[in-house]
N, C-alpha and C positions, 0 to 999 in steps of 0.2 A: 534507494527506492525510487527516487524521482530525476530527472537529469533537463534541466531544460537550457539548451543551446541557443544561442542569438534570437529568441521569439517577436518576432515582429507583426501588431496587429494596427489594420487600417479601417477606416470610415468612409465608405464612397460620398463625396460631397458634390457638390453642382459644379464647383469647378475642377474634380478631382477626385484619386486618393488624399487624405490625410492622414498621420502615422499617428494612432494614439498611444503604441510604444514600440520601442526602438533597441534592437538589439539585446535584449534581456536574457542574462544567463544567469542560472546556478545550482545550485544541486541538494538532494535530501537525505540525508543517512536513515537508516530506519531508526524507530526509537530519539530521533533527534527532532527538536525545536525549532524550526525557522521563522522569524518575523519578518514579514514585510511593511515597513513603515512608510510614514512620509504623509504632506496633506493632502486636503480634499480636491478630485481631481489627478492626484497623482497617478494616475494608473492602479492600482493596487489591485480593485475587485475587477478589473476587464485581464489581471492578469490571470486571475481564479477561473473565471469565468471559462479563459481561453483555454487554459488545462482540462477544466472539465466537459471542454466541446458544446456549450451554450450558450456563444454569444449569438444575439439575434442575428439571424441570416436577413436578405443576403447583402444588409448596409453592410455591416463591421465582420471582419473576414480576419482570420492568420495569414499574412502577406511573404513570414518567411520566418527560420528556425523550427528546433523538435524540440518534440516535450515526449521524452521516453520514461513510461511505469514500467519498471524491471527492465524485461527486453522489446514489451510492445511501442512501438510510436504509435503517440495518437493521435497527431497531428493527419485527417486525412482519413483517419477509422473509420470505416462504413458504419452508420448510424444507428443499424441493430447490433454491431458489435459494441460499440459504445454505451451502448441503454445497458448492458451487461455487465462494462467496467465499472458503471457508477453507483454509489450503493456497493457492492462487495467486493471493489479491489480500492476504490478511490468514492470519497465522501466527502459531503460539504454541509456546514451548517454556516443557513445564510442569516444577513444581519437582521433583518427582521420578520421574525416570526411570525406574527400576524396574517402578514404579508405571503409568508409560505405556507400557512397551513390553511386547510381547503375548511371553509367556515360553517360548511355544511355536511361536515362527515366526521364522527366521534373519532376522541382521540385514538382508539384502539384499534378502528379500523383503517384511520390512516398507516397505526403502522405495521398491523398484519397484510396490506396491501404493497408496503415496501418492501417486506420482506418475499411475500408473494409472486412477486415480480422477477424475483430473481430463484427463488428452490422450489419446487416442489413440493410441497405440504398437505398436509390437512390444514383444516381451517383450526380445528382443537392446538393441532403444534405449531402454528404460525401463533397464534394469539398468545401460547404457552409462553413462546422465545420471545412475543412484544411485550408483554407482562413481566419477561426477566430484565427486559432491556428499561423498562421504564423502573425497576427497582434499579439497576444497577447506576441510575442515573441519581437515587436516594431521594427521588418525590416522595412526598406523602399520601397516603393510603394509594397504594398504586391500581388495585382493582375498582376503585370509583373511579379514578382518574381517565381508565378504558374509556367510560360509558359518558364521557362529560365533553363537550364541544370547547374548540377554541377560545371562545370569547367568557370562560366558567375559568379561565385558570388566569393566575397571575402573569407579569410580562418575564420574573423569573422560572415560572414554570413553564410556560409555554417554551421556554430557550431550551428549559433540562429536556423536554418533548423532543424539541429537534436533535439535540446532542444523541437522545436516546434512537430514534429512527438513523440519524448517521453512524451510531455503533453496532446496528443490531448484528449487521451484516461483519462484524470484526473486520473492515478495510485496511489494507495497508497505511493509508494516507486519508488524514482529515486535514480537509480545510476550513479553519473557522474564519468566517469573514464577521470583523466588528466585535466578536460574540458577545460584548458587555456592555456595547454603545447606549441599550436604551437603559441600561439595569441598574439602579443604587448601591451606593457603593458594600454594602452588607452579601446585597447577592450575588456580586461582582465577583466579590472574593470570593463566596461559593461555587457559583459557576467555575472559575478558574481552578480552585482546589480540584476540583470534579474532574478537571479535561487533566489537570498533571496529573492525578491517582488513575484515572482511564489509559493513559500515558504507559504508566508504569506496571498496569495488569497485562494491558494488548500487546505492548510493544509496536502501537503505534506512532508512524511518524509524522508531525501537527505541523502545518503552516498554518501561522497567525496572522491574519491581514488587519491592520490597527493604526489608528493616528496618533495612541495612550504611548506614549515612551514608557510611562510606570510600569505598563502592561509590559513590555518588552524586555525591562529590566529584571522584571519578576520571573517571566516564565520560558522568555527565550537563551537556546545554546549561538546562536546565530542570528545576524539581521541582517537583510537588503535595505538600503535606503533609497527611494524612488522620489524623481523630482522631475516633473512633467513628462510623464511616461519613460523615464530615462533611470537605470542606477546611478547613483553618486557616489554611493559607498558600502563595501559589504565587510564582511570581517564577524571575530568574534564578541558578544556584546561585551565583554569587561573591557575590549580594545577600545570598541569604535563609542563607549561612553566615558572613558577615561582621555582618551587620548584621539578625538576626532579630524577627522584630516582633512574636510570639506568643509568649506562655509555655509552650505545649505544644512548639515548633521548639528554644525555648531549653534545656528537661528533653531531648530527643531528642540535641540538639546535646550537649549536658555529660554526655551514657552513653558518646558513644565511649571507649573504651578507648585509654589514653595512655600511652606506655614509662615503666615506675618504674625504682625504683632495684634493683631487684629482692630487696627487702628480704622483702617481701610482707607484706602487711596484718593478718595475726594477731601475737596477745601471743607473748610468750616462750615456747619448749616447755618442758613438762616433762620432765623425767630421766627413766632407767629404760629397759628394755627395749623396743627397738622393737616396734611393734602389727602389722606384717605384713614379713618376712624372704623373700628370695627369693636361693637362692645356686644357680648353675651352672644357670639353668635352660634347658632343650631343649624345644623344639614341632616333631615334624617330622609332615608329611604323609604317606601312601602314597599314588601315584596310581597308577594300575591300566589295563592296556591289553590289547589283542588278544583273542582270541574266547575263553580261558578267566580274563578277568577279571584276572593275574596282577600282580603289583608291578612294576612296572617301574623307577620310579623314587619318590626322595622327596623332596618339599620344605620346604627348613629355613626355617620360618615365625620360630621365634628362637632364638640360639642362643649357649651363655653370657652368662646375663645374670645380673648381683648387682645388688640394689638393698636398701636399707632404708628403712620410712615409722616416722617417730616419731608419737605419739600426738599429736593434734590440728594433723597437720602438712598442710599442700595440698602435695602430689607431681605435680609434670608429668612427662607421657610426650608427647614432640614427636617428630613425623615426619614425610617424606612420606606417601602412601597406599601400604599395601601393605610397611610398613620390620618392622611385627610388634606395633604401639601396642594393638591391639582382641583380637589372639592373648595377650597376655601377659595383659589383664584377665582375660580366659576364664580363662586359666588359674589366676589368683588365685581365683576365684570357683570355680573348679571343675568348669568346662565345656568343660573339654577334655583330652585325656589329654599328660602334661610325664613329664618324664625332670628331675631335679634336686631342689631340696629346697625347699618353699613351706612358713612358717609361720606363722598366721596367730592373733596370741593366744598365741604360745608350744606351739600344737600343728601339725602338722607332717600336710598334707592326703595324703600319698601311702600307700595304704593300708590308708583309712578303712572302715569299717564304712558302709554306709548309712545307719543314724540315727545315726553318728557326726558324716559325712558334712552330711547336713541339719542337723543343729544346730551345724556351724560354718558354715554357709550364711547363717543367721541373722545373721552379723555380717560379710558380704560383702554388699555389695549393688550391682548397676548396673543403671545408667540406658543403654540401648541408642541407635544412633545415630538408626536409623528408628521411629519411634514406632509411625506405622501397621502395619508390620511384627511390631510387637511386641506391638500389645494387639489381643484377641479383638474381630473386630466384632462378635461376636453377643453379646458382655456390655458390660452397663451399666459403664459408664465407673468407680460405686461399688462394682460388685460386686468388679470388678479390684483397685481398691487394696486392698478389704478382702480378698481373697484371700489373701494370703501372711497374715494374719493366723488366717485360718480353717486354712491347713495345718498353723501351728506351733501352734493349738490355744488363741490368745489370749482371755479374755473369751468374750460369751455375743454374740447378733446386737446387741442394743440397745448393749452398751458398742464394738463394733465399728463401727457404725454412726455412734458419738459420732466414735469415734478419727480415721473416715475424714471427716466433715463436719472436723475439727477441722485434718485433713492439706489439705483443700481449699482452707480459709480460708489456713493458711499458703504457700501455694502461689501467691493469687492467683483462685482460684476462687470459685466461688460455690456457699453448699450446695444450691440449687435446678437445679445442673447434676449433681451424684449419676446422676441416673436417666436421661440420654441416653446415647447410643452415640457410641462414636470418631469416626464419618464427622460428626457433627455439629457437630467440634469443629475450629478451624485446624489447621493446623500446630503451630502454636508452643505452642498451647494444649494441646495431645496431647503 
């Protein structure tokens, strides 16, 4: 179905091309499973990307290799032929949905619009066939689902949304990039049931782009393994997980995560008063309806909950999606209005003064689920971290500047990425 030959794609930079991958080859049987793995950074989504003729022009370009669907190359397709392969010979569902779906247009129109794009219809049998597409995806109530905007659906439904516009069109080839990254592990599995059962009706053939080996173990016949835009290793998965031949598959392979004893990996606590206290606490929503705005109803996001964190202790909060896991941090942090008693340091947030307030914030801290979502694209990737620095008044620019080069190194980063912006940066690496 798919054949890609030495594919080499580059990044015009100040002083140059730069190669962000390098001779990349291999192929897709129809009905067959290929994963592409490896970490953040690796190349993986600029190799999807480059298949499906969408990297941003005209920095990052295909410099050399083919990427043939059946007998077409598409390397070089004139770009109304290409608007035509996508969606109904070759699809993609990208990693985060939010993020692809237009926030301002109902879900039913986004995807009688996709299909629109490519047949001739009526409007009656475009929606017909979006409507089958969104059952066969096994959402619930799928005729409200039509009429209900992005930000109305879960983060698993919104996925089964994309999954279903990338089917409707029956394509030869789906590429899922991430498809589970942001999703719990309950709907994780659903999702993935979903794409091997869509698999096995279409006879389509699925590249998975994925950093999950789980993932890879469960649903692929094949893997590439990529390590700085370069393969390391490909083969069939019972091989190259049984019996690996690279030292980079081997570090990859020894990250999965393995059931302990659940003792957990830190020394002994310290005594003494817990470091954040939460007793009886209540999160409820107003939601508001009919032509004067009114309350109608409210929903109880959490509701009596006690917990205590000891000092240098790791606390899990495990849940489905939607049980109240991301409600309660808000409310620790102090981003959301609670009924109950939070204390946080032995002071007690309900109450607070604003620069009370701020300077117990200081020793709250989170890390949010969407990254993009979270950091300004129009500032430099440095000015961000040094930001909370600048509020609460730390140091002068020069020693802010140390702190944030010094945050980067521990991180993983590197101090000559300071000065780009979030879109520059993966996923994983944002």
């Amino acid at each position: 179905m798919l054949a890609v030959q030495g594919l080499t794609v580059s990044v015009r930079t100040e002083t140059g091309l730069q190669t962000l991958i390098s001779d990349l080859s291999f192929t897709l049987a129809r009905g067959e499973t290929l994963a592409i793995a490896g970490e953040s950074g690796s190349g993986k989504s600029i190799t999807s990307l480059a298949i499906m003729g969408l990297l941003p022009p005209p920095a990052v370009r295909v410099t050399g290799g083919q990427v043939r669907l059946g007998e077409t190359e598409l390397i070089g397709l004139p770009e109304s032929q290409m608007q035509s392969m996508r969606g109904s010979r070759i699809a993609m569902i990208f990693q985060e949905p939010m993020t692809s779906l237009n926030p301002v247009m109902s879900i039913g129109r986004q995807l009688t619009e996709a299909i629109e794009a490519h047949e001739v219809l009526p409007r009656a049998k475009a929606r017909a066939r979006a409507l089958a597409a969104l059952a066969a995806v096994r959402i619930s109530l799928p005729e409200r689902r039509m009429r209900q905007y992005p930000h109305e659906l879960s983060g698993g439904m919104r996925q089964r949304v994309m999954i279903a516009m990338a089917i409707a069109l029956r394509p030869d080839v789906l590429i899922a990039d991430e498809p589970t990254t942001a999703l719990d592990v309950t709907v994780q599995r659903e999702v993935l049931d979903l794409l091997r059962d869509l698999q096995r009706e279409l006879g389509t053939a699925i590249i998975l782009i994925t950093h999950d080996m789980g993932v890879v173990a469960e649903m692929a016949d094949r893997v590439v393994v990529m390590q700085s835009g370069r393969m390391v290793e490909q083969g069939a998965v019972n091989a190259v997980f049984h019996a690996p031949q690279q030292p980079y598959t081997k570090v990859l392979l020894a990250a999965v995560p393995r059931m302990g004893t659940g003792s957990g990996p830190g020394p002994d606590l310290p005594g003494g008063p817990p470091v954040a206290s939460v007793k009886d606490l209540r999160v409820r929503f107003d939601m508001r309806g009919g032509l004067l705005g009114r309350i109608t109803h409210h929903i109880h996001a959490v509701e009596q909950v006690d917990l205590e964190i000891q000092r240098g202790e790791t606390f899990a909060l495990v849940g489905e999606s939607g049980c109240g896991k991301s409600t309660l941090a808000k409310a620790m942090a102090g981003l959301v209005h609670f009924s109950g008693r939070i204390e946080i340091g032995g002071i007690s947030l309900a109450g607070l003064a604003h620069a009370q307030a701020r300077a117990v914030r200081r020793d709250v801290q989170m890390i949010f689920q969407d990254p993009m979502a979270s950091l300004d694209p129009r500032m430099r990737v440095g000015d961000l971290v040094a930001e909370p620095l600048v509020i609460h008044g730390v140091g002068d620019r020069a020693s802010r500047r140390a702190i944030t080069e010094a945050l980067f190194e521990r991180v993983g980063l590197e101090r000559d990425q300071l000065d780009r912006y979030p879109h520059e940066f993966s996923d994983h690496r944002r």
